[in-house]
Structure formats: C-alpha cells, structure tokens
N, C-alpha and C positions, 0 to 999 in steps of 0.2 A: 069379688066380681062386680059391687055396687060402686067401687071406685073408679073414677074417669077420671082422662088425663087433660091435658087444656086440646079445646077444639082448635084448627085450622082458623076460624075466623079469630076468637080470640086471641091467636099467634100474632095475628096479620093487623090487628086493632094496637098489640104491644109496641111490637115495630113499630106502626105508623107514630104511634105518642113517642116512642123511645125516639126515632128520626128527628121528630118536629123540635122536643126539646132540645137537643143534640145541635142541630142546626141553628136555632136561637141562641143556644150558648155561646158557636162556634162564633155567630156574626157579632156577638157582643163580647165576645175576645179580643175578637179581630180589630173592631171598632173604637175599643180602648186602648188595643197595643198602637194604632196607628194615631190617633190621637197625643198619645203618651208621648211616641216618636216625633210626631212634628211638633208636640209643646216642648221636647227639648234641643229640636232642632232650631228651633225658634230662640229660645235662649242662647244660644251657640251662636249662632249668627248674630245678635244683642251683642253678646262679649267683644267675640271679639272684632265685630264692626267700631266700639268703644274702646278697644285697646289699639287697635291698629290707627284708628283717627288723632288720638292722643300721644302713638310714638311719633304720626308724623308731622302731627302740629307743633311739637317741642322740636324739630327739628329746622320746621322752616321757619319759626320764631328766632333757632338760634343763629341762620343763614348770616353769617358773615364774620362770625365772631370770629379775631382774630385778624381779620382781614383786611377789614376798616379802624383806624384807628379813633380807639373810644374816647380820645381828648380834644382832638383837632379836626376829625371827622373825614380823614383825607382815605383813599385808598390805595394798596399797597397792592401794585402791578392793575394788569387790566383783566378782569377775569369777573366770570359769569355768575353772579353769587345766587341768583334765582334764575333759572331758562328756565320755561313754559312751554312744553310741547304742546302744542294743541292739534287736538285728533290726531295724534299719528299714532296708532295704535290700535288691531284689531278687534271688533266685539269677539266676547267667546264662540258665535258662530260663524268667526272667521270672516265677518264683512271687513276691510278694510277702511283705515280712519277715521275712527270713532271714537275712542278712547284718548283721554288724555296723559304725561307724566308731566313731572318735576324733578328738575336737576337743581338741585341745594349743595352748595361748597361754605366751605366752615370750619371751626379747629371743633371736630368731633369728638374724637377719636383723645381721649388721656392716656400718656403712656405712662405717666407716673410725677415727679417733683426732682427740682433741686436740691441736689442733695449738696450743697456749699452753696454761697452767696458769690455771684460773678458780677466785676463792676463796671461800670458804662464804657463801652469800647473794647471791652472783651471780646475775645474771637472765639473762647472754647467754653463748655459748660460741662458739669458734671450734673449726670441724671440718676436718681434713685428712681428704677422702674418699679411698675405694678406686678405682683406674680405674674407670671405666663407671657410678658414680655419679653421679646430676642433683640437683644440692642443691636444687635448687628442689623435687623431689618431696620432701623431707624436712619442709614445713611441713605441719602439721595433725596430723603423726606423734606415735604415743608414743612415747619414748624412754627407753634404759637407759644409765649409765655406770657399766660393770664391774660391773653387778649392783646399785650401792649405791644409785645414783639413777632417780626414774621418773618423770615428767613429760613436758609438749606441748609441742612446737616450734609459736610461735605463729606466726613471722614470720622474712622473713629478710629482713637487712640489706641494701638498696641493691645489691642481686646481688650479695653476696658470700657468704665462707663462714663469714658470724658468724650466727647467729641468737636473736633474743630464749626466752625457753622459761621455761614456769610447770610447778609452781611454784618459788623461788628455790633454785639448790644447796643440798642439805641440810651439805655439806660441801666442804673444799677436793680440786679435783685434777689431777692434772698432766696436764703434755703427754705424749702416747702415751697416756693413758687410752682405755681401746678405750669407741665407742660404738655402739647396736645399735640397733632398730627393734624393739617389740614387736610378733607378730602372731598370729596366731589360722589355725590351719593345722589341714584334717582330711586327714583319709586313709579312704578306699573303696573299694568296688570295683564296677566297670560297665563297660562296656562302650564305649570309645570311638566317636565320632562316626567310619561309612564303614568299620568294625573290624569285624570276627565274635566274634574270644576276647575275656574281660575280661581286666581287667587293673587292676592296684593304683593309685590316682589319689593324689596330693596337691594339694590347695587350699588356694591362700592367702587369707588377709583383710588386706592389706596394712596397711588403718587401721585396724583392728582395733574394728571397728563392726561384727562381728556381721554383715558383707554382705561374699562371696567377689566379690575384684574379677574381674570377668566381664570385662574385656579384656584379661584374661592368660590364658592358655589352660592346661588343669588340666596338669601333667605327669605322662606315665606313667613310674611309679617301675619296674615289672616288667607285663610280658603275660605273659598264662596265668596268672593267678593267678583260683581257683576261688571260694576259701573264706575270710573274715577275720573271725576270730573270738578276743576276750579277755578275760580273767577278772583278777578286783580282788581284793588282800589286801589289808585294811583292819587298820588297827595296833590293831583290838581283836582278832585273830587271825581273822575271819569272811573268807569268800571268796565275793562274789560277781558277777555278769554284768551287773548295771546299779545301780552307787554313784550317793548323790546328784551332783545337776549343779554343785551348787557347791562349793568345796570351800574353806573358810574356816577354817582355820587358828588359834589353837590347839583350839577347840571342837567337840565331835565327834570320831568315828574320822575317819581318813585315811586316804588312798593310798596305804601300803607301797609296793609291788609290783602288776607288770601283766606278767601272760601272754600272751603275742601267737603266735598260730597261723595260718599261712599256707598255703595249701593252693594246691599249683599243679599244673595240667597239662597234657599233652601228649597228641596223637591220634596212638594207632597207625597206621602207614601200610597197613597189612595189612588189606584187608577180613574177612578172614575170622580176626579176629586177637578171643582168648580176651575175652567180654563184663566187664567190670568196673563196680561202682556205688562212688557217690559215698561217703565214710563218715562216722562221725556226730562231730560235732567242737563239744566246750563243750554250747550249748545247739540247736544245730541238728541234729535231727535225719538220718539216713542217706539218701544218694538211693533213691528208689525206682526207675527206669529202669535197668538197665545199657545202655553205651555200650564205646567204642573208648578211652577216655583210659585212660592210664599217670599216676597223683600221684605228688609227694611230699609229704610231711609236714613244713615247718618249725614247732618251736616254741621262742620263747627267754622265757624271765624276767627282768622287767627291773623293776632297783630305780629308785623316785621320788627322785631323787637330793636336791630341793629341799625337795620335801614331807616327805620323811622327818627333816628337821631338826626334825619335828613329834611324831616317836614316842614 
C-alpha cells in the first residue's frame, strides 16, 4: 500500500524531455542526411560536368579530321566542319533562344582497318571491322583512311568485306590502316523525353546528310546540365559567339580556338534552403527568378587541332 505509481505530472515532464530529445535528434538527422545529399549531389555534378566537357572538347579538337587534307591543307568538298548555333535553343524553362550548340563533322566514328594493302588508284578495299560492326551499314558512307583519304562506299561486294568506293585511292596503303566514317554530330541541351532536368544531348548524322538519324536515340552525354555556351577565336585575333557556318580553309579567318562553358546543377534538398539565381555566361544573359539549385561552372579552351593547320 506504501508503493506508488509515477504521478500525472511526472508523466507529462517524461514526455516533454522524451519529445524535445526526439525532435533534436530528428532535425539533426534530417540535417545531415540533407547535407550528405547535396555533398554528393555536388560531386555528381563535378563529374560529370568534367566528363562531358572533355568528350566534347576531344571532339571539336578532332573537327575535320579526314576532311581537310593533312599535307597540302586543301579541303575535300564544301561542308560545315564547325557551325555554331548561337542562342537557338531553349532555357530549361522554356524561354526561347538562349542556349547555344555545335555542329562538329569529322572521320569519328572507326569501323575498324585494312585488312590487305590497296594501291594508288584503287577503286575497292578490303576492311577488317571492329566486333559489332555490319558491313553492310557501311555502303552509301563517307569514308576516311588515316585522315589522307575521303570518299563513298558505293557498294559492297557479293556480302563480303571488300567494297567498291569513289573516288579511286588517292595513294597507296597498307593493312591495319585505320578506317573511320565521317559524320556530322551536334551537341545541346534539353530536356529528355519523360525527364524533368536537362541535360547535354549528342546527335549523330550517321550519313552525314545534314539529317540526325532519328532511329537512334540522342545520347545523354551528362543530366543537370543548365547552361551551354561558346566563344570562337578566329586566327585574325577577333573573338566572337557566332563565326561564319562554313569554314573553308585557306580563305578567310579561322577557328583557332573554342571556349566551351558548361553550367550544371543541382537542387537543394532543403526547402528552406538560401534562394540562388541563375548567372550570366558568354552572351546569355543572368536568370532572373531565384530558385533552390546549387552550379557549377565548367569552362575549358579548346585548340582546333585540324583547322589550325590554317593559321
């Protein structure tokens, strides 16, 4: 009978201490998991802002190869080896003409080597492909060998892997000569199909006709990517945001150098998390809305490796 149980107040003292600790723990869970997330949301966007600027600087580096030839510096047909769109291309929230691309043609694309040595004035070659090549895709193709040669595969022999091609070798060359596929490849940015964030696209033109083969589906190079924007130094020392579309070789300035600026980001997980706006990059002007995203800023300078053989 001398035993008693916990009083009412005491109850209500437990609870309030059991609450308050509860509550502290919960905001400093909370607080480190949301940290946690945007420190590796932060590094994610790091990546692959650095991977994606460096597929596409190797690419417009390689803008021509095959094209121009690398001994006498002449060009082979009239074609657009660097176009620069400028602002033609939506912000992610859909303003119109903001956004920049780039249209790069070049022997990209290796389908594999000479498998025989073919000699100056040859009209057919024999190709050893890479696995997962269909030589039969390779008729109607431009083609490069090692840069020196550029010409159409018109036909291919009786299913095999010889094929006819115009016009006739300009010269002799061997087996293991590498040979490539010219094509016509841009880069953008929008917004995938069923996606919310953009994201850095590349498109191919396989035949290099001026028409992105539309049964290949665009590959996202990086997501989160906000901003793509680049600036041209031209070998008369001018720097500007949209060079002529063609670029013809030896007449005229040329395409030094290309500035490529990548802007990508990331949404803080914190609602209540410090407003940021977008900022102002090349010729596109600063957002006006603040939002929740965390950027970064890639930017790299990238020499015209081919074209500069023109300086």
């Amino acid at each position: 009978m001398n035993k008693r149980g916990i009083t009412l107040i005491e109850l209500l003292v437990a609870m309030a201490i059991t609450g308050i600790v509860s509550a502290a723990g919960f905001t400093f869970f909370n607080n480190t998991f949301n940290f946690s997330l945007l420190h590796q949301r932060t590094i994610d966007m790091q990546r692959e802002g650095r991977v994606s600027i460096d597929i596409l600087s190797r690419e417009i580096r390689n803008a021509g190869y095959g094209i121009i030839d690398p001994l006498i510096g002449t060009l082979r047909g009239s074609v657009s080896l660097i176009q620069a769109g400028n602002n033609v291309d939506p912000d992610p929230d859909g303003t119109a003409g903001r956004l920049d691309r780039i249209t790069l043609v070049g022997g990209y694309q290796g389908v594999g080597t000479l498998s025989a040595a073919a000699a100056n004035g040859a009209t057919q070659i024999t190709i050893g492909f890479i696995a997962g090549v269909n030589p039969a895709d390779l008729v109607n193709k431009t083609i490069t060998i090692e840069g020196f040669y550029y010409g159409t595969v018109l036909s291919q022999v009786a299913a095999t892997n010889t094929f006819n091609i115009s016009p006739a070798l300009n010269r002799g060359y061997s087996a293991v000569n590498s040979v490539a596929t010219v094509q016509r490849i841009v880069y953008r940015v929008a917004i995938p199909a069923g996606e919310t964030e953009p994201a850095l696209l590349r498109e191919v033109d396989f035949n290099n006709d001026g028409a992105v083969d539309t049964t290949v589906a665009d590959s996202v190079i990086a997501s989160g990517i906000e901003d793509l924007q680049f600036a041209y130094l031209l070998t008369d020392g001018t720097e500007v945001n949209s060079p002529p579309a063609i670029v013809l070789p030896p007449a005229g300035a040329q395409i030094a150098a290309v500035r490529v600026s990548l802007l990508a980001r990331g949404l803080d997980p914190k609602a209540a998390a410090t407003p940021s706006t977008r900022q102002a990059l090349e010729d596109h002007a600063a957002g006006a809305a603040a939002d929740r995203y965390h950027r970064r800023l890639i930017t790299k300078v990238v020499e015209v490796r081919n074209l500069g053989l023109f300086n």
